[in-house]
N, CA, C and O of each residue as an XYZ file, in Angstrom:
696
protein
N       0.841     -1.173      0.000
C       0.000      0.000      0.000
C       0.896      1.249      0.000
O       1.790      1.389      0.835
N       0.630      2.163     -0.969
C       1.707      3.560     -0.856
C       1.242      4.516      0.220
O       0.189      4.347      0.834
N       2.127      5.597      0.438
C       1.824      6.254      1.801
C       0.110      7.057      1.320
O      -0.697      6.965      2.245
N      -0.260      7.534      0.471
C      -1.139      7.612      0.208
C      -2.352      7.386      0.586
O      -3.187      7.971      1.276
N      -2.272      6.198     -0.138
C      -3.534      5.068     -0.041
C      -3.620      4.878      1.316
O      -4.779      4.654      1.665
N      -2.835      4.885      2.192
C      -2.864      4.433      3.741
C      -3.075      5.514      4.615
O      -3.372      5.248      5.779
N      -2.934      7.150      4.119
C      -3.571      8.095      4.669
C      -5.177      8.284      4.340
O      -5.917      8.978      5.036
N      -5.612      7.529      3.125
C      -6.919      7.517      2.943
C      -6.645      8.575      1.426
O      -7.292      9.623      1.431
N      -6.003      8.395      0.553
C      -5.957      9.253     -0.656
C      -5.087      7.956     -1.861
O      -4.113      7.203     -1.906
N      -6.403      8.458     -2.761
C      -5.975      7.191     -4.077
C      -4.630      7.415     -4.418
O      -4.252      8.581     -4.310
N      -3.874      6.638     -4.776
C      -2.661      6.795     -5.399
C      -2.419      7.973     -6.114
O      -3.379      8.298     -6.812
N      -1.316      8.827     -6.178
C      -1.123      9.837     -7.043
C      -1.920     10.983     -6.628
O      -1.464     11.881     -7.335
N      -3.183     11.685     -5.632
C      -3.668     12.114     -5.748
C      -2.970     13.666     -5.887
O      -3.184     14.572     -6.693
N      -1.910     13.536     -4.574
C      -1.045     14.207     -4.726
C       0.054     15.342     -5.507
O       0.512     16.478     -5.384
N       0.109     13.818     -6.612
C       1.485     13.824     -7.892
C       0.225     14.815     -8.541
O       0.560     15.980     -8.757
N      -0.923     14.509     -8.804
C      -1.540     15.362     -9.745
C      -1.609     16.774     -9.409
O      -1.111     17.617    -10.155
N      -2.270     17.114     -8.195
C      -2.006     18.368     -7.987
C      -0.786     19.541     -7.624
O      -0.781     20.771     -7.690
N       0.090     18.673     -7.270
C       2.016     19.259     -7.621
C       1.891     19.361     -8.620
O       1.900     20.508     -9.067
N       1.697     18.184     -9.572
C       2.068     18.442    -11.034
C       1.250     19.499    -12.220
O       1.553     19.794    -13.376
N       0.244     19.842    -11.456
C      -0.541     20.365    -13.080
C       0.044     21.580    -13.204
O      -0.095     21.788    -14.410
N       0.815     22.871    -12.588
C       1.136     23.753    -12.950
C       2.119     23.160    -13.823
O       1.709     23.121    -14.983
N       3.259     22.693    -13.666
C       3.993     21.567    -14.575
C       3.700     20.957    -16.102
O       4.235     20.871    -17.207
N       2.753     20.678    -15.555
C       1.770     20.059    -16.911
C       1.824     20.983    -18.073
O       2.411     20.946    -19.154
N       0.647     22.209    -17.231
C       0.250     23.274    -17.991
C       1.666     24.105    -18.368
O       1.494     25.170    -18.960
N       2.531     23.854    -18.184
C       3.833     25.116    -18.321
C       3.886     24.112    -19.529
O       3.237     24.336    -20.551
N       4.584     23.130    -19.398
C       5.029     22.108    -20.918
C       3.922     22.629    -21.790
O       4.250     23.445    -22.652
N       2.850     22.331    -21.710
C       1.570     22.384    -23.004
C       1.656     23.900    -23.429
O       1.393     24.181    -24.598
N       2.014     24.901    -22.532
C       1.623     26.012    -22.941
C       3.133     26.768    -23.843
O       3.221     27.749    -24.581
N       4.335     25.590    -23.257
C       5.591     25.797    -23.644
C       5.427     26.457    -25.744
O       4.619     25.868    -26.462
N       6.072     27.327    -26.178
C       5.810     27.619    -27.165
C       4.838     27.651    -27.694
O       4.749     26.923    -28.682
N       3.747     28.417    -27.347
C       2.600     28.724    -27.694
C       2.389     29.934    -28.061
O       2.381     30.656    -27.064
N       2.199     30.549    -29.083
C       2.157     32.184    -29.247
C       0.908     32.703    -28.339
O      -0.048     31.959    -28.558
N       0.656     33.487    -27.613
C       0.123     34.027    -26.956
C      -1.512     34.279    -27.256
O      -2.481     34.325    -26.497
N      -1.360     34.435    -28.847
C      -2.737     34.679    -29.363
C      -3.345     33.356    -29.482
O      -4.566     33.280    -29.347
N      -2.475     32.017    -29.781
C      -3.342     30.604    -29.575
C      -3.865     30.558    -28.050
O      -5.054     30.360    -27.800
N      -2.800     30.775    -26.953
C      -3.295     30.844    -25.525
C      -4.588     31.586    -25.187
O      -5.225     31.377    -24.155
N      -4.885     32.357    -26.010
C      -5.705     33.466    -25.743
C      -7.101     33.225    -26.741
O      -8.118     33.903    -26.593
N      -6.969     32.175    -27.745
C      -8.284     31.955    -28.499
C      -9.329     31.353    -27.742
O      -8.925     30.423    -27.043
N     -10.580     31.600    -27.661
C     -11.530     31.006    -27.161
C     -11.316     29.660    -28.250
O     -10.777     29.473    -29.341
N     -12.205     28.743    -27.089
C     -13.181     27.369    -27.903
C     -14.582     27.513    -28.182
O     -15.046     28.650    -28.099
N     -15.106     26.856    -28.401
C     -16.518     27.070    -28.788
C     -17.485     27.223    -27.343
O     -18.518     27.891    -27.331
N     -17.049     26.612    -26.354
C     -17.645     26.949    -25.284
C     -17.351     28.376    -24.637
O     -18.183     28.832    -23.852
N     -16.025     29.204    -24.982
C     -16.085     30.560    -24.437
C     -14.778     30.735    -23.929
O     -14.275     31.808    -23.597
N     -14.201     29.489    -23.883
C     -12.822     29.586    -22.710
C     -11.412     29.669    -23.445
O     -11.696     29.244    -24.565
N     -10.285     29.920    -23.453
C      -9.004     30.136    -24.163
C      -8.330     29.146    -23.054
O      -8.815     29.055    -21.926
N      -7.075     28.346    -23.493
C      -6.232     28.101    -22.644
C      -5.767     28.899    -21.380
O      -5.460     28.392    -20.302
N      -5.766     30.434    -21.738
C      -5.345     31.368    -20.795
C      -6.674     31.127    -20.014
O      -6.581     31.033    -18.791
N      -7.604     31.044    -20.457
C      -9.015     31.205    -19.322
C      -9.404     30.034    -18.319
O     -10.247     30.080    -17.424
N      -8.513     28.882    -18.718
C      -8.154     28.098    -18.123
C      -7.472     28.488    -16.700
O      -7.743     28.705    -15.519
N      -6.876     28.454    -17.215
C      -5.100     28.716    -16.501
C      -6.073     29.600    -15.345
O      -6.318     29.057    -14.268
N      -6.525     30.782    -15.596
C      -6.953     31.781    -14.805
C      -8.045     31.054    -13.668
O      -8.172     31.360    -12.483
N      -8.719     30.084    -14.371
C      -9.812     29.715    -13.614
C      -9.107     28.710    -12.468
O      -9.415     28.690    -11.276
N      -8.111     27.902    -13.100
C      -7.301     27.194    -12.009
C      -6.661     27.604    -10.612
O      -6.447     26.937     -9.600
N      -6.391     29.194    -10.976
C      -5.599     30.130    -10.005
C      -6.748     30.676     -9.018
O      -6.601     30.771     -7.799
N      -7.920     31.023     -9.729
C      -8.802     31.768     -9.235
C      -9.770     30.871     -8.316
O     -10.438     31.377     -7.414
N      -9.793     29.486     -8.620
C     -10.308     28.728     -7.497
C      -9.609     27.752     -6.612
O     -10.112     26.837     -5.961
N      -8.287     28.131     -6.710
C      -7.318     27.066     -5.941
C      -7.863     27.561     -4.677
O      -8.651     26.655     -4.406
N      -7.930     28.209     -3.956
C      -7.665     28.935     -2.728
C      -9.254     28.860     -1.976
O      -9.292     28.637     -0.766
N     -10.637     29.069     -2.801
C     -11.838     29.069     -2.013
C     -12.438     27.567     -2.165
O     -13.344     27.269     -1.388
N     -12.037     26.682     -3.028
C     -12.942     25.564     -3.557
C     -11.531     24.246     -2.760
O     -11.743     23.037     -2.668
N     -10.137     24.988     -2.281
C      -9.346     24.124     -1.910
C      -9.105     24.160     -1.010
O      -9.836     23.740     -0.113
N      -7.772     24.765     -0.795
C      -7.249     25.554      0.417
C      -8.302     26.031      1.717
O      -7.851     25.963      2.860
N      -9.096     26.301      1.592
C     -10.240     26.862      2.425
C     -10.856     26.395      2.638
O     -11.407     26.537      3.730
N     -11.260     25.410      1.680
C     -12.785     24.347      2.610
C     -11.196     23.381      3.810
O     -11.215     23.466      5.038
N     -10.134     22.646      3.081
C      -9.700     21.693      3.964
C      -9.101     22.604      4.974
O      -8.787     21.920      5.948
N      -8.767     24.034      5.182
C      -8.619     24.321      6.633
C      -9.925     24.597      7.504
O      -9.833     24.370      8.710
N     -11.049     25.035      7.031
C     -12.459     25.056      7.328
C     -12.788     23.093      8.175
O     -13.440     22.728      9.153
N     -12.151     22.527      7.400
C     -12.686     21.263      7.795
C     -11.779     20.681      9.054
O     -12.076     19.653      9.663
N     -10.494     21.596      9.377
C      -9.440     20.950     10.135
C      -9.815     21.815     11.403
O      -9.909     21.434     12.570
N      -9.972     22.856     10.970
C     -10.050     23.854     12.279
C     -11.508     23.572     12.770
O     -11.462     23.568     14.000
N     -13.063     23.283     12.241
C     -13.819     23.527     12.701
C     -14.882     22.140     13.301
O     -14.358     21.058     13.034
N     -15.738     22.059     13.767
C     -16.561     20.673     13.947
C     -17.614     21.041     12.847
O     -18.478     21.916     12.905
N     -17.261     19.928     11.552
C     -18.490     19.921     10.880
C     -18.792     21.474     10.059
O     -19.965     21.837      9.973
N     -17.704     22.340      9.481
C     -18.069     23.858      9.225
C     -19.270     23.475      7.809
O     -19.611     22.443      7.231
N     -19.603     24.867      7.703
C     -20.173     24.689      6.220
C     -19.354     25.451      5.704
O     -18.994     26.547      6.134
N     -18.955     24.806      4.574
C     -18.392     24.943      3.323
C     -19.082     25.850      2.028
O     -19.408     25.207      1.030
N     -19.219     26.763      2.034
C     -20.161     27.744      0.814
C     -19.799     27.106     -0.304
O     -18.626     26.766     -0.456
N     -20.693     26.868     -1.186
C     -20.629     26.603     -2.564
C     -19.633     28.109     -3.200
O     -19.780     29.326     -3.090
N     -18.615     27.212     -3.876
C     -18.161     28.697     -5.009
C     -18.207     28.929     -6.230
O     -17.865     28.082     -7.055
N     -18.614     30.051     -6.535
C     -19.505     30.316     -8.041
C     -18.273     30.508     -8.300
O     -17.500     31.321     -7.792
N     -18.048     29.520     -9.337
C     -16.590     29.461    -10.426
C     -16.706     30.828    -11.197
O     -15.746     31.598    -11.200
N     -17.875     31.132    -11.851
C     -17.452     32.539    -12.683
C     -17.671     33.531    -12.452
O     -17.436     34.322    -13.366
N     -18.140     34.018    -11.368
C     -18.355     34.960    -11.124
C     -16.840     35.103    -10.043
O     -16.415     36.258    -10.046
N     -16.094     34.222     -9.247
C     -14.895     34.037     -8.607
C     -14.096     34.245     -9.623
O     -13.171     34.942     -9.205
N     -13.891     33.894    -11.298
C     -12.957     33.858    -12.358
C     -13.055     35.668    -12.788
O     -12.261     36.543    -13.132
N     -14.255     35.573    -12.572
C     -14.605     37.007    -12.952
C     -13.692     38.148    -12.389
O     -12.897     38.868    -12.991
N     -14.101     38.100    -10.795
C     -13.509     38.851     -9.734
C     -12.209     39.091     -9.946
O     -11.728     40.225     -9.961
N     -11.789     38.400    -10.061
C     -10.231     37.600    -10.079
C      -9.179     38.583    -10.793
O      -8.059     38.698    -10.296
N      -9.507     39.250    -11.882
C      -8.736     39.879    -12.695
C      -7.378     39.430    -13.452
O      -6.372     40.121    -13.616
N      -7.577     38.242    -13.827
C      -6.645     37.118    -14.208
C      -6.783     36.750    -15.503
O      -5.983     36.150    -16.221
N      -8.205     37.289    -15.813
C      -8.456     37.079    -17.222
C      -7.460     37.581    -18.533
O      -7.086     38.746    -18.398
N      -7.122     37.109    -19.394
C      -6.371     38.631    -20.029
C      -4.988     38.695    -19.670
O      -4.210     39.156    -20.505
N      -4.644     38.386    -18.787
C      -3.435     38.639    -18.351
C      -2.231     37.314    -19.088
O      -2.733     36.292    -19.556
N      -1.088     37.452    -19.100
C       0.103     37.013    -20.242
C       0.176     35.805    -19.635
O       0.635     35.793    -18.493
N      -0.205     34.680    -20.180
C       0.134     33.263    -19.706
C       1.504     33.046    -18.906
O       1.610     32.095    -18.131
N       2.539     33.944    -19.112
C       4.029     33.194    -18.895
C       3.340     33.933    -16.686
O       3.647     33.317    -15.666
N       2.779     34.796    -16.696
C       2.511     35.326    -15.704
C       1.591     34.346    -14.442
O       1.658     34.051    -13.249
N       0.673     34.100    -15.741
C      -0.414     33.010    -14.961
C       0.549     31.809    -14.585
O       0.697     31.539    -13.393
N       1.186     31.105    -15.522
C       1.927     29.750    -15.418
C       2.926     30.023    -13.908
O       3.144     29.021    -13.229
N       3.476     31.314    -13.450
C       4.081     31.486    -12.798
C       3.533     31.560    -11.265
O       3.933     30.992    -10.250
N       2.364     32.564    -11.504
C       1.333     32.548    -10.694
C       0.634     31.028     -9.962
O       0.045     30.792     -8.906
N       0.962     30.394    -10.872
C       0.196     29.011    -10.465
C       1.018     28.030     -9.718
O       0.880     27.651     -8.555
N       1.701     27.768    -10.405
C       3.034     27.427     -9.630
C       3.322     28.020     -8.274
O       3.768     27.211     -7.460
N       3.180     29.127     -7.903
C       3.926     29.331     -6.786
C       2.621     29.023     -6.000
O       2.766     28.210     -5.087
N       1.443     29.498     -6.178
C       0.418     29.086     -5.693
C       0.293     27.839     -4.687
O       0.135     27.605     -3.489
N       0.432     27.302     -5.698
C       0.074     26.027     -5.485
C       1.187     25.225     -4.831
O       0.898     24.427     -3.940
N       2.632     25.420     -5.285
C       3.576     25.319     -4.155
C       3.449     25.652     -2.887
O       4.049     25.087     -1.972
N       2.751     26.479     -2.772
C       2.640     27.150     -1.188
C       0.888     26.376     -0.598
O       0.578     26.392      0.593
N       0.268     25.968     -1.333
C      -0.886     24.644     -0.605
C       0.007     23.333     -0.318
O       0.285     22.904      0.802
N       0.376     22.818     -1.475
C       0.847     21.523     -1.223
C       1.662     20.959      0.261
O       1.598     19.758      0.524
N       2.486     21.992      1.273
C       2.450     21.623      2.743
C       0.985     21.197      3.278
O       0.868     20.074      3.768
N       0.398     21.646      3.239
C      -0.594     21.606      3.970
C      -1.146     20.318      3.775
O      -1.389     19.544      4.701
N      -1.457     19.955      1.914
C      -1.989     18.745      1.830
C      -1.117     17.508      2.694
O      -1.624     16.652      3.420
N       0.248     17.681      2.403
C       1.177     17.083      2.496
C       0.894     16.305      3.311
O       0.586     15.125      3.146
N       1.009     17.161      4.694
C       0.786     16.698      6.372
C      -0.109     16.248      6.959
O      -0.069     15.897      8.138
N      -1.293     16.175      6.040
C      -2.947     15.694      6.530
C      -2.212     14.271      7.093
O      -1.200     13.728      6.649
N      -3.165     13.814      8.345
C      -2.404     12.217      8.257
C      -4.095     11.899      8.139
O      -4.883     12.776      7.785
N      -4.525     10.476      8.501
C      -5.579     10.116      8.373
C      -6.446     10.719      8.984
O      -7.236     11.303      8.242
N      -6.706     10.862     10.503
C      -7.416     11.484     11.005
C      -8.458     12.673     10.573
O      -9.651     12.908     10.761
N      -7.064     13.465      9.706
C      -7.415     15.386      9.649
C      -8.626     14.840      7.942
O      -9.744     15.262      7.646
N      -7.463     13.485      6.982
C      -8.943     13.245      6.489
C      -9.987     12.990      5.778
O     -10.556     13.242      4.716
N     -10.056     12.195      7.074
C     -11.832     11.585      7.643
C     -12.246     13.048      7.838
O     -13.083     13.219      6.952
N     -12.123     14.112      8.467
C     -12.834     14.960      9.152
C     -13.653     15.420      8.024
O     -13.304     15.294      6.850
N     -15.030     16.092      8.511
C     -15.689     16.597      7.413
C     -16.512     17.810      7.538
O     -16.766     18.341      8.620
N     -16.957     18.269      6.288
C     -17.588     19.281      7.077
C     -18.655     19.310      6.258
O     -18.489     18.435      5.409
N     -20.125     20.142      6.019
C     -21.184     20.263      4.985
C     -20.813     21.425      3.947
O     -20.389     22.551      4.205
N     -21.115     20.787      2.578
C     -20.643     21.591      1.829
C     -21.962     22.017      1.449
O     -22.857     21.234      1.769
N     -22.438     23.482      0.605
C     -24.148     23.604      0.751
C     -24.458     23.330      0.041
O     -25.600     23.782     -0.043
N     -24.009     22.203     -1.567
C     -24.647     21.319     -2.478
C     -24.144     20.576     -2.403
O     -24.628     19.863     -3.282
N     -23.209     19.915     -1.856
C     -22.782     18.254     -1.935
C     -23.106     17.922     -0.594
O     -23.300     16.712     -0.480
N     -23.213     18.451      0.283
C     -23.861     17.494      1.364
C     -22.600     17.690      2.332
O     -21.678     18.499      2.224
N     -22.835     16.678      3.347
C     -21.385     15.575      3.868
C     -20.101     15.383      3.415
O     -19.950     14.220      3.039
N     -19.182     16.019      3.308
C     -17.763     15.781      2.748
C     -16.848     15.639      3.669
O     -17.012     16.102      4.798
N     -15.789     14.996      3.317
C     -14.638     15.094      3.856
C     -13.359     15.183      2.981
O     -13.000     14.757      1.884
N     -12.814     15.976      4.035
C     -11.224     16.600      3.949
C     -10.269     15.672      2.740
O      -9.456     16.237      2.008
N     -10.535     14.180      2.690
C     -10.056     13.427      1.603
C     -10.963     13.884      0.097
O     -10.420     14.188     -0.965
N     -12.240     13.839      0.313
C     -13.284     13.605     -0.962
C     -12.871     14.979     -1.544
O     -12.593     14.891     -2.740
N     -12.701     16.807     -0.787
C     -12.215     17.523     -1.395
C     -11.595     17.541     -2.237
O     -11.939     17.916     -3.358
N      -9.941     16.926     -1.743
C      -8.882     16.570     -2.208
C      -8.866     15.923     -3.535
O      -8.177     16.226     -4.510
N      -9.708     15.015     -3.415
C     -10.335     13.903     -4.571
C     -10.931     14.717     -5.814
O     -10.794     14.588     -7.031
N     -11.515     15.442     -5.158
C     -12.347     16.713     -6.014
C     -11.559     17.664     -6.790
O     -11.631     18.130     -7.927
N     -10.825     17.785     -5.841
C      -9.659     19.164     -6.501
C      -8.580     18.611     -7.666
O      -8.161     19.372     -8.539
N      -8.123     16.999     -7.568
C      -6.837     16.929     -8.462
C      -8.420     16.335     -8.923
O      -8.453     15.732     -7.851
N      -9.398     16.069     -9.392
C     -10.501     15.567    -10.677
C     -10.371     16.704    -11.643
O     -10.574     16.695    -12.857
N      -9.967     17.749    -10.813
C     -11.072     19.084    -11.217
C      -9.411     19.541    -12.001
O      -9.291     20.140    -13.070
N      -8.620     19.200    -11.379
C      -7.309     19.592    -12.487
C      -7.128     18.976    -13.498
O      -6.905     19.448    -14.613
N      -7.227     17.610    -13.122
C      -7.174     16.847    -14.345
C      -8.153     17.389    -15.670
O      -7.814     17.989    -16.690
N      -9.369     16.967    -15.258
C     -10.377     17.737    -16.391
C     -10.043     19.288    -17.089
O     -10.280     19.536    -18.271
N      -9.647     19.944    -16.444
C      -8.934     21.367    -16.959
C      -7.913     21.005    -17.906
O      -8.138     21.102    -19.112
N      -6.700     20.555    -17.417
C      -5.521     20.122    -18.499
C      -5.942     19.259    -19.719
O      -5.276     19.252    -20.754
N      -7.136     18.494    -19.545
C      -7.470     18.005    -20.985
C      -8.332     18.797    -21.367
O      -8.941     18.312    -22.321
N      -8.742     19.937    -21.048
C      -9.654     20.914    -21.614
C      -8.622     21.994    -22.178
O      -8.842     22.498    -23.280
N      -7.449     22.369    -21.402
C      -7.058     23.238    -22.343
C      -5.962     22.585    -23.323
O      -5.454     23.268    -24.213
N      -5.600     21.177    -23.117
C      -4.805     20.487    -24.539
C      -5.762     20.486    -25.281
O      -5.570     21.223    -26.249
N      -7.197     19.748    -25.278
C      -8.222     20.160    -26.135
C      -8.304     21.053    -27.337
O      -8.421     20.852    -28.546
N      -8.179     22.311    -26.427
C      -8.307     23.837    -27.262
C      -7.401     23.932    -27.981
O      -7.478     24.532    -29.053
N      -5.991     23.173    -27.411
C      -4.858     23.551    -28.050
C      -5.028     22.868    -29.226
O      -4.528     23.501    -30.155
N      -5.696     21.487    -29.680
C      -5.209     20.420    -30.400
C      -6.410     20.890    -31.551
O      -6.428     20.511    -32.722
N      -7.310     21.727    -30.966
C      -8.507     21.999    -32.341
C      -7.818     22.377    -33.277
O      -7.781     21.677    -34.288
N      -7.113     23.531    -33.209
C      -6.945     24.246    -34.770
C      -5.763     23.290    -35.135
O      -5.723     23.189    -36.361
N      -5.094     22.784    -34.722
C      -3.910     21.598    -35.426
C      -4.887     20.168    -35.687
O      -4.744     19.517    -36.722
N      -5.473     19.936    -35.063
C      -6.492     19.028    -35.694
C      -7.170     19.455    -37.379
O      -7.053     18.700    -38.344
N      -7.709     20.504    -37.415
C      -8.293     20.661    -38.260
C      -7.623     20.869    -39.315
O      -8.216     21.012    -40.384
N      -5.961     20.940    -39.220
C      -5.261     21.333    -40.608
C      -4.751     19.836    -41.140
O      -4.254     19.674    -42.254
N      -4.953     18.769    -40.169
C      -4.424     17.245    -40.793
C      -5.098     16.426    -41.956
O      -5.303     15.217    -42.066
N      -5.292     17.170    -42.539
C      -6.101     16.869    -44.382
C      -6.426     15.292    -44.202
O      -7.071     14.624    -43.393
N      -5.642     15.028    -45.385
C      -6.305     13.223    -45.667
C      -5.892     12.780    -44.226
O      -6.152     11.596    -44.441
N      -5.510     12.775    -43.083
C      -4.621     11.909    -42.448
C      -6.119     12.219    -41.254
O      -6.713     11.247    -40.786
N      -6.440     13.302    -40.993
C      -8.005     13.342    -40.367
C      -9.262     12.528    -40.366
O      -9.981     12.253    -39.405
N      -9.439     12.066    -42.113
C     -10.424     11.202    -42.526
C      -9.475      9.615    -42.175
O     -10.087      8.690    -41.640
N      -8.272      9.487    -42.466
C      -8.064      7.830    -42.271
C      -7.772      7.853    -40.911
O      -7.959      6.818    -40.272
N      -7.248      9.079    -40.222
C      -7.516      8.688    -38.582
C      -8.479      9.598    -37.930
O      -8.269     10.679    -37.382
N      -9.768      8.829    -38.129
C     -10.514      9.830    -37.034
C     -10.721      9.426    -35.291
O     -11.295      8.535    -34.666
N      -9.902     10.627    -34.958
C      -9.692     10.072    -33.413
C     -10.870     10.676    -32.599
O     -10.977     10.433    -31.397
């Protein structure tokens, strides 16, 4: 069993959330600024990504699991992702900034996850649409919620190079 799994966290849960600023720096590595910055059809640019990652590390992460360590049972406020992305003033701003931004960010949570041992968590608190949570299921929540982002903004990245692969599109449609 890895140390992980035996604090009560799936394998890797960890590696994922160290790693996605990482991730996102490679993918975004040589990217002209104006691809970072194109919307997809849903509204979002790689950069709007990036921004939304920064802009909810701290109320949807960081804050519910000290909420859940410090308190008996706290409630946890639901956080409105866009109107929080909104606030944020992150939008717009130069990817090499965000990528940097994120990184340190998130360097500076990862103690905290680090040291949870089992106890801190089991602990839980009410979140005001999911109910019953605990300090692990967050956690669980938060590297889901990265993961799904990084294939959302390789996604964006891979549309317009997708669409220029002529015959090789029709004999591989992936």
């Amino acid at each position: 069993m890895t140390e992980q799994a035996a604090k009560g966290l799936a394998p890797g849960t960890l590696a994922v959330l160290s790693s996605t600023p990482a991730v996102l720096e490679a993918l975004f590595d040589g990217q002209p600024e104006e691809v970072l910055r194109r919307p997809g059809e849903e509204g979002w640019s790689p950069n709007d990504v990036l921004a939304h990652l920064i802009s909810i590390q701290r109320p949807a992460l960081v804050d519910r699991v000290r909420a859940i360590l410090d308190g008996d049972l706290p409630l946890l406020p639901d956080a409105d992702e866009h109107k929080i992305l909104a606030a944020s003033g992150l939008r717009g701003r130069p990817a090499r900034e965000l990528l940097q931004m994120f990184s340190e960010r998130r360097a500076q949570a990862m103690p905290l996850l680090e040291r949870l041992q089992p106890e801190d968590l089991r602990r839980r608190g009410r979140h005001e649409l999911a109910g019953e949570v605990s300090a692990a299921e967050v956690i669980h929540h938060m590297a889901y919620h990265d993961l799904l982002h990084v294939a959302q903004a390789a996604s964006l990245l891979a549309d317009p190079i997708e669409r220029l692969r002529g015959a090789m599109r029709q004999a591989f449609p992936i």
